[in-house]
C-alpha positions in Angstrom: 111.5 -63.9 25.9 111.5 -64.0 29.7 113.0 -61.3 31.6 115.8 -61.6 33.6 116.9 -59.4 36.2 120.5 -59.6 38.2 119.5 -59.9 41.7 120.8 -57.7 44.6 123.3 -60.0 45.8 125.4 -60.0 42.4 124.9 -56.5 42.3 128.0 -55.5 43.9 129.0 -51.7 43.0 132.7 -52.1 40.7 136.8 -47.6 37.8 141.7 -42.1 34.8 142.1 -39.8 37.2 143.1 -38.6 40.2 142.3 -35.3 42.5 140.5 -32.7 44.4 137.6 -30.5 44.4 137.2 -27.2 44.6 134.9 -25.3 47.4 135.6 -26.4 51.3 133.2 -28.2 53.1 130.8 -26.6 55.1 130.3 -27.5 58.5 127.0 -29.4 59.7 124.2 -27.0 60.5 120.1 -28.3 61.1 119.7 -26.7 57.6 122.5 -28.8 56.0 121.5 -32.0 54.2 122.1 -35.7 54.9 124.5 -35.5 52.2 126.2 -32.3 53.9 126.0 -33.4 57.2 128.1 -36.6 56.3 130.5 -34.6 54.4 131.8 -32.5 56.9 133.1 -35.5 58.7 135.3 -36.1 55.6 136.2 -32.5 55.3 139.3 -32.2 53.0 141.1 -28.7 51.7 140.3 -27.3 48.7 143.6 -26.0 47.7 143.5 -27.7 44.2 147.3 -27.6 43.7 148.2 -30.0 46.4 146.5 -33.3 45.7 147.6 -34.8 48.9 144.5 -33.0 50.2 142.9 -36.6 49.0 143.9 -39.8 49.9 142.1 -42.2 47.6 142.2 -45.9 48.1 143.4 -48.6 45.9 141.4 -51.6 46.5 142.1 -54.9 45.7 139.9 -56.7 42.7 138.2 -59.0 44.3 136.8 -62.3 42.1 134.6 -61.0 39.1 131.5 -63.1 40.0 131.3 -61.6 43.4 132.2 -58.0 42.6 131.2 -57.3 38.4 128.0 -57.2 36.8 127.6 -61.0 35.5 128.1 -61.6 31.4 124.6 -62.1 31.2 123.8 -58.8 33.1 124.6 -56.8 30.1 122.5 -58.9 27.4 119.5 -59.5 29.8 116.3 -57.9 28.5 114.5 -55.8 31.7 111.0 -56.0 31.1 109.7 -52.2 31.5 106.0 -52.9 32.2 107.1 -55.1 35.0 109.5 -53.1 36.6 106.9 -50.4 36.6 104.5 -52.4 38.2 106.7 -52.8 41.0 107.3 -49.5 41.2 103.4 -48.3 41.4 103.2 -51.7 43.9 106.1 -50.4 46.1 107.4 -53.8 45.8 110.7 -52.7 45.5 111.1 -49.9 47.8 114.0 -50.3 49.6 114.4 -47.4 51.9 113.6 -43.6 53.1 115.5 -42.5 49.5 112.9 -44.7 48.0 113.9 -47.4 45.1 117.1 -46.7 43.1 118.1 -48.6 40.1 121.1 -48.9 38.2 121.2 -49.6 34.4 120.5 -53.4 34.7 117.8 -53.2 37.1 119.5 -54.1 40.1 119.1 -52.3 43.6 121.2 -49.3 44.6 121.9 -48.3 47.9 123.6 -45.1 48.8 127.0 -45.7 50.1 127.3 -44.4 54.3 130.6 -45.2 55.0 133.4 -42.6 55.7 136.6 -41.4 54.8 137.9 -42.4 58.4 136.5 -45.9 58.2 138.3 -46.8 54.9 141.7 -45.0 56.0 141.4 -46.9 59.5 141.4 -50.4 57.5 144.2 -49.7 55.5 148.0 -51.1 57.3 149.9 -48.0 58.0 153.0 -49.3 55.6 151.1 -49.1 52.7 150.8 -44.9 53.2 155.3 -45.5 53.3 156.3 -43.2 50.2 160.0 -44.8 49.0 162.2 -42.1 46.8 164.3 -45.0 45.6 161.5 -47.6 44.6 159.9 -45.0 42.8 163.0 -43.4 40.8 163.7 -47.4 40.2 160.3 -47.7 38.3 161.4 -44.3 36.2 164.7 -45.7 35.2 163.1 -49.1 34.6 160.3 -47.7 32.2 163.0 -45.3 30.7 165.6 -48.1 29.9 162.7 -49.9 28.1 161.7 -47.3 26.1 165.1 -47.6 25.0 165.8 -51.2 24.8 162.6 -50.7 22.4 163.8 -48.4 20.1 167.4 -49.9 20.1 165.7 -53.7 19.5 163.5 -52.7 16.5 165.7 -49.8 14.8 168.9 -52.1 15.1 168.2 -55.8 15.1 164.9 -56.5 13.9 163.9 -54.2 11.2 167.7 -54.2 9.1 167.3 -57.9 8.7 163.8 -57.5 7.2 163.3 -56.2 3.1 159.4 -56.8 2.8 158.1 -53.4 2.7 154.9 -55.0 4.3 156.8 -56.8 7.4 158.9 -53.7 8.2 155.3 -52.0 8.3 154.1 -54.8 10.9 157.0 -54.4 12.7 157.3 -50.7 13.4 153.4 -51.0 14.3 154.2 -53.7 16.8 157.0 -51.3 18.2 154.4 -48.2 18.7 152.2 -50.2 20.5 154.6 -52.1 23.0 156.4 -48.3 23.3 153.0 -46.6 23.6 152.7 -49.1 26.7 156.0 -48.4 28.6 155.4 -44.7 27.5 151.7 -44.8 29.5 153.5 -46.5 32.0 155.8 -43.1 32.5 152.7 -41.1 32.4 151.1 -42.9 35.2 154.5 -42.3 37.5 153.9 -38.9 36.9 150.7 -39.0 37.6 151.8 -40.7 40.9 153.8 -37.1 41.6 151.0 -34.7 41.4 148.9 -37.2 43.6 152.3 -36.9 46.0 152.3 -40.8 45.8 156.0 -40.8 44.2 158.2 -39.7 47.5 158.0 -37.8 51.2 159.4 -35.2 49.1 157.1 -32.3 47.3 160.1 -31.0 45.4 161.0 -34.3 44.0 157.6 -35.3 43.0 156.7 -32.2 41.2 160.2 -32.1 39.7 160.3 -35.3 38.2 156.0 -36.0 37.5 156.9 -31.8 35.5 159.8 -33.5 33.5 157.9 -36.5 32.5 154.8 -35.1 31.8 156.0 -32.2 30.0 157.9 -34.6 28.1 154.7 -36.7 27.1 152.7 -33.5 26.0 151.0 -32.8 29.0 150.4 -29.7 31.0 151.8 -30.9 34.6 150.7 -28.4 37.1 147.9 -27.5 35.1 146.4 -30.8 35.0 147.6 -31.6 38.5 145.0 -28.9 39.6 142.1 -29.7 37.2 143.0 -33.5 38.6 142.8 -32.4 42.3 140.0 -31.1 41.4 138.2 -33.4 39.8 139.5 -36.2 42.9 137.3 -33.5 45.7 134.3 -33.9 42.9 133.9 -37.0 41.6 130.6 -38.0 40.9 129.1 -34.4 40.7 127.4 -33.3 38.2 128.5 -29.8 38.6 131.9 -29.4 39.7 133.6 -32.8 38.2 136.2 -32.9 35.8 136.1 -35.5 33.5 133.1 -37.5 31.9 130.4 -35.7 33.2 127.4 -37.3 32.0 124.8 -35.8 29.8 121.8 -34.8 31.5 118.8 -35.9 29.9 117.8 -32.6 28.7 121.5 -32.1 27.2 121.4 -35.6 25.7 117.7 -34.6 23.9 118.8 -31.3 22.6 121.4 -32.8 20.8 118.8 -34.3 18.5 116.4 -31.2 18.3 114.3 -33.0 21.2 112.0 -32.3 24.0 113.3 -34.1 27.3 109.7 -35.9 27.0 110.5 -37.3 23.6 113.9 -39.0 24.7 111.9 -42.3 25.6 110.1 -42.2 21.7 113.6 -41.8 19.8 114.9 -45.0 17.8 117.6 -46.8 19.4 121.3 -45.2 19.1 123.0 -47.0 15.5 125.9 -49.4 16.6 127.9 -47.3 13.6 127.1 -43.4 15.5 128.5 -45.5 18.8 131.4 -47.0 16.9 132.4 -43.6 15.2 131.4 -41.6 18.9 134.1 -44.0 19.8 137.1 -43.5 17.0 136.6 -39.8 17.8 136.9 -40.1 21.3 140.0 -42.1 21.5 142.1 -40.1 18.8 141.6 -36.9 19.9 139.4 -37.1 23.2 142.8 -36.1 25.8 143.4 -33.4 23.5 139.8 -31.7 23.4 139.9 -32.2 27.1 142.9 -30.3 27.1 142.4 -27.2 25.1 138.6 -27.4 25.2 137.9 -29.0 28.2 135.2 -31.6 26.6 133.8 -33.7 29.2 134.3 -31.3 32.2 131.7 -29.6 34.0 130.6 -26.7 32.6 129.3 -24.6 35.2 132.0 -22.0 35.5 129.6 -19.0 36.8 130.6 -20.0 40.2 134.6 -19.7 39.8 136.1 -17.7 42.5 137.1 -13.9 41.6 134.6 -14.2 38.4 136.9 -15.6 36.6 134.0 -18.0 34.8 131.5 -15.1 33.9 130.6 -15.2 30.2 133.0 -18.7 29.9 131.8 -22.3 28.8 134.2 -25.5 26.8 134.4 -25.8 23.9 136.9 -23.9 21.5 138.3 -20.4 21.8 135.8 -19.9 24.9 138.1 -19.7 27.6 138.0 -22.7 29.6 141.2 -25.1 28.7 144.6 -26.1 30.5 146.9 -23.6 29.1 145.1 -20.0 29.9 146.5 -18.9 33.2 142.6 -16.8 33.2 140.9 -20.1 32.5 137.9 -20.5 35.4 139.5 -24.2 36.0 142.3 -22.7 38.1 143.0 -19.8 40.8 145.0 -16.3 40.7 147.4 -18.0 42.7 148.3 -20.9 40.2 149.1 -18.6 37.3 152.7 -19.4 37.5 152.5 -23.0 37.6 150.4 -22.5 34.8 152.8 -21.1 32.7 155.7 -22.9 33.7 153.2 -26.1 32.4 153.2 -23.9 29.0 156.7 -23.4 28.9 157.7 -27.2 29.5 155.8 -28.1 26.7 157.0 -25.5 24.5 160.8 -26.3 25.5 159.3 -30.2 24.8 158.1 -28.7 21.2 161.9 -27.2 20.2 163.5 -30.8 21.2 161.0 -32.5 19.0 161.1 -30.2 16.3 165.0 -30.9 16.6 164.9 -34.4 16.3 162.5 -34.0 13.1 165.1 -31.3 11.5 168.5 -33.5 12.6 166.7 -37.5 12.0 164.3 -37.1 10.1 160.4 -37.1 9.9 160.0 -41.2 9.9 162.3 -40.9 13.4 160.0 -38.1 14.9 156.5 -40.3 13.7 157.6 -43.7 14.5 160.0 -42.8 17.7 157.6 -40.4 19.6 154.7 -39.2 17.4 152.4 -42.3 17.0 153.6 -43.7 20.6 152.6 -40.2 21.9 149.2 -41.3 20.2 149.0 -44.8 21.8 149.2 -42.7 25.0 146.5 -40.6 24.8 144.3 -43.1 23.7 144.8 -45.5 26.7 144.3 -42.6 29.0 140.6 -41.9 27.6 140.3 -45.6 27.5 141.1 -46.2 31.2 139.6 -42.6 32.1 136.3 -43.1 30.8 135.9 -46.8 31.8 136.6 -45.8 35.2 133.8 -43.4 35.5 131.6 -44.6 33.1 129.4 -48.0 34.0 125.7 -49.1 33.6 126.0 -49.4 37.6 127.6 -46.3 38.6 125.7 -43.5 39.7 126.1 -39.5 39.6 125.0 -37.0 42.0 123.7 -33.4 42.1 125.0 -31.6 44.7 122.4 -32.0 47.6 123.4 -35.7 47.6 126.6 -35.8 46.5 129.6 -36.3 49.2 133.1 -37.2 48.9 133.2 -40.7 50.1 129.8 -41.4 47.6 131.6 -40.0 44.9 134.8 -42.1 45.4 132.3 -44.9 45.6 131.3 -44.1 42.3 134.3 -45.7 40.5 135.1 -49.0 39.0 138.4 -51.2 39.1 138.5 -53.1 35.8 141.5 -56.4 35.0 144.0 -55.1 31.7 146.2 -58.2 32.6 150.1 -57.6 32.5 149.6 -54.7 30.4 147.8 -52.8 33.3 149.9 -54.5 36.4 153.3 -54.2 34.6 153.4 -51.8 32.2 150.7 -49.2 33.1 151.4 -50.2 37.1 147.8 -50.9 38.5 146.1 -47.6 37.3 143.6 -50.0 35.8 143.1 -52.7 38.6 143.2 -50.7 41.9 141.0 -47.0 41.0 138.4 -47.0 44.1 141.0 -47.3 46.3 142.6 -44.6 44.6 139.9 -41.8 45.1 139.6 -42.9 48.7 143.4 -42.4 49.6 145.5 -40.7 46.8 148.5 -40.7 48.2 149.3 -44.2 48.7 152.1 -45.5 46.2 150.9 -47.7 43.2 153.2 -50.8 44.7 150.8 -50.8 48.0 148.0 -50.3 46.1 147.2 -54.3 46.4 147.4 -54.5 49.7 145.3 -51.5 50.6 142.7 -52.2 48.4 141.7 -55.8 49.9 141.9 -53.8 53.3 139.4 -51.5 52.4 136.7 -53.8 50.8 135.2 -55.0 53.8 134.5 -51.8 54.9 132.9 -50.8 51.5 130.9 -54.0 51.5 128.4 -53.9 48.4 129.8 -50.1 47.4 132.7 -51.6 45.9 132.6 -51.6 42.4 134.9 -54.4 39.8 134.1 -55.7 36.7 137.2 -58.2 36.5 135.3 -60.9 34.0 136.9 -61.2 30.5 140.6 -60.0 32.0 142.3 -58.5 29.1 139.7 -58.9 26.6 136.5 -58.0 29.0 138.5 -54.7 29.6 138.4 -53.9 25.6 135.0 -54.8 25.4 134.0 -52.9 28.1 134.1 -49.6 26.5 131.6 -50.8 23.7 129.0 -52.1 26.2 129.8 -48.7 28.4 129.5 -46.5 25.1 126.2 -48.4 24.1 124.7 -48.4 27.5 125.5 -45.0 29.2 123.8 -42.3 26.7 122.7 -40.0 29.8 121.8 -39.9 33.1 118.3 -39.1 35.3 116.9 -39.6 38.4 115.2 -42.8 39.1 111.5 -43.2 38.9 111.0 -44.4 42.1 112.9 -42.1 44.0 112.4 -40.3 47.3 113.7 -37.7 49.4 117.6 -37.8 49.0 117.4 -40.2 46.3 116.0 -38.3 43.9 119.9 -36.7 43.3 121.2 -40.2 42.6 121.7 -40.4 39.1 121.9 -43.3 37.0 122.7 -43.8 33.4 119.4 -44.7 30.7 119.5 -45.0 27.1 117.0 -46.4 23.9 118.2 -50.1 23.9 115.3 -52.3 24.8 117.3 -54.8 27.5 117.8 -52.2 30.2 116.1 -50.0 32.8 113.9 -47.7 30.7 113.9 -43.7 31.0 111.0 -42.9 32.8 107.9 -41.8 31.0 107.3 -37.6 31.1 104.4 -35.7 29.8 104.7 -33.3 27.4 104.3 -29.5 28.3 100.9 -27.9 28.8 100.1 -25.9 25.9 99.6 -22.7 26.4 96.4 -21.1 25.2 96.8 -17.4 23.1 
């Protein structure tokens, strides 16, 4: 079989969460690298609680041919001895940070526009914050949760005796309520970003009664979002979906980082079952076990990281007011987060006691569940792509790492239900604070600026959206430098893996053995 190679023009880059990272920028200084030097013209405050600190950008999708990775990209075999020969040839070289390549094979350029240039393009109405438009979209999304509710419980399922229809039924309701329900949570999430109103008390008032309601710590994860908006990209201060290094990915299997390039492919049923995992209880490990955050917490302020790393009863989750993911100054918002999902935990437990436990599962329970799922969905899809790269820190900047996101098409259910979280992300981590409704509108703004950094994989619509996280899950195993990189582009990260059709790992030698 030929091999077949997307070339640079159909390359353009293309996607849950929003906020800030932690750690100011430093100034410029002769010592200071390129990456450094460009980040301290996009200099942003690191106070994690207030998430209007970033201002990320929602861009406009533009047409999936011009913007996505082509359907053939992700089934085209890359021929490994050729590329290589390029490589050694220098055929490819493309600049002083020598050749990059993404997961398909196609040419990477690091991204050199700034923060000011994108904000510059964007009309100055779409930064207009309405109270009333907002609070509209809350009442809207509430009266269809209950026009849901009332619909099934009253008109539909009484008329219906088959045990098996009613079953159909009530499934069909959890997942049109888990919809509208997702669609609350993203409002919220609109109030810690400070997209919802002009007003800081109204957005953290209503984004602490919604989310609380849904399960979720609001000021808590407000923070570690803020966070993870000033980080995106880095591989040692991001928030969510860090990649595995390479060595992290082989000592999973009892390897030697020189033996990941000799292990089998990855089964389609460990993927699949990586995958059932993740979506049932993925939000909820990230809460209380922070599972796909960094976990470099030696370097929290105060020492509040020493001796802490994820993972269960180790310190590090969203409800610990000592957890390294937060400051001594936030402890109070920490556990006013605790205590609106413990006052959240006596209504429920209410409405089990007083209607019953089929109310509780069917009413909130398995919607709740619906939720969570579409959040890792969107989440990881937005930072997970066979052309997105990572960066350690001496090339990692702010505008690169917004760069390093994806806008993806969930049809109506992502523009009407789940209001553009789906379709308009880049823009997002450019400018955070711009409403959801301008989102459009901004987003085609800023894509001329961006040029080839803008990322979309729009092909499929609905259906290329669900599909996505298979091809992401199959293609994205862990991420290394790339073997032709120079200079600054040797901490420009991109994602490799066993399958046989894409950029393969590069080649290490074992270790010397050491003589007794």
């Amino acid at each position: 079989m030929s091999s077949t190679m997307v070339p640079p023009s159909s390359a353009h880059p293309s996607i849950l969460e929003p906020s800030n990272l932690a750690g100011s920028s430093s100034s410029s200084s002769p010592e200071s690298t390129p990456a450094e030097r460009s980040q301290s013209q996009t200099s942003l405050s690191s106070d994690g609680e207030n998430m209007t600190d970033v201002e990320p950008l929602d861009l406009q999708r533009l047409d999936a041919k011009l913007t996505s990775v082509g359907k053939n990209t992700a089934t085209a075999p890359v021929n490994a001895q050729q590329l290589r020969r390029k490589l050694s040839k220098g055929n490819l070289k493309t600049s002083n940070h020598g050749t990059l390549l993404d997961t398909y094979g196609n040419e990477f350029q690091i991204p050199d526009v700034t923060i000011s240039q994108v904000r510059a393009a964007i009309p100055k109405h779409c930064f207009v914050r309405s109270a009333p438009r907002s609070l509209g979209y809350v009442a809207r999304d509430l009266i269809q949760c209950t026009a849901n509710w009332c619909l099934f419980r009253y008109l539909l399922t009484p008329r219906v005796e088959s045990t098996t229809a009613l079953t159909l039924l009530w499934a069909v309701f959890t997942i049109i309520q888990g919809f509208i329900m997702t669609g609350l949570w993203v409002l919220a999430h609109e109030c810690g970003h400070q997209a919802f109103s002009e007003s800081k008390t109204l957005n953290d008032t209503v984004g602490f009664i919604l989310h609380s309601a849904l399960g979720v710590p609001y000021f808590s994860w407000k923070i570690s979002h803020g966070k993870h908006h000033k980080a995106t990209g880095h591989m040692e201060k991001d928030q969510v979906f860090v990649p595995k290094s390479r060595a992290i990915y082989a000592s999973k299997f009892g390897k030697m980082v020189h033996e990941v390039t000799e292990m089998a492919e990855d089964a389609p049923i460990i993927t699949a079952l990586t995958l059932i995992g993740q979506q049932l209880v993925g939000w909820n490990l990230y809460l209380t076990t922070n599972t796909t955050g960094h976990n470099h917490h030696q370097n929290a302020a105060n020492g509040r990281g020493v001796g802490k790393k994820n993972g269960f009863g180790n310190g590090v989750n969203h409800f610990d007011p000592d957890s390294p993911i937060f400051d001594q100054k936030d402890r109070h918002l920490i556990m006013m987060s605790d205590a609106g999902l413990l006052a959240t935990l006596t209504v429920l437990t209410f409405i089990g006691i007083k209607y019953g436990a089929f109310v509780l599962t069917v009413g909130y329970i398995i919607p709740y569940c619906w939720v969570n799922n579409w959040l890792v969905w969107i989440t990881f899809l937005q930072h997970t792509d066979p052309t997105l790269p990572h960066y350690e820190a001496s090339s990692w900047n702010f505008t690169r790492g917004a760069a390093a996101t994806i806008d993806r098409e969930f049809g109506f259910i992502g523009r009407y239900f789940m209001h553009g979280i789906v379709e308009t992300h880049v823009l997002h981590h450019f400018v955070s604070t711009i409403p959801f409704y301008n989102a459009d509108e901004a987003s085609e703004a800023i894509k001329p600026i961006l040029g080839r950094h803008y990322r979309s994989n729009t092909e499929g619509g609905i259906f290329g959206f669900l599909k996505a996280i298979w091809t992401s899950a199959r293609l994205c195993a862990w991420v290394e430098p790339c073997e032709g990189a120079e200079g600054e582009g040797k901490g420009v990260l991109f994602f490799r893996n066993n399958n046989k059709n894409c950029v393969p790992a590069t080649k290490l030698d074992a270790p010397a053995q050491v003589s007794s």
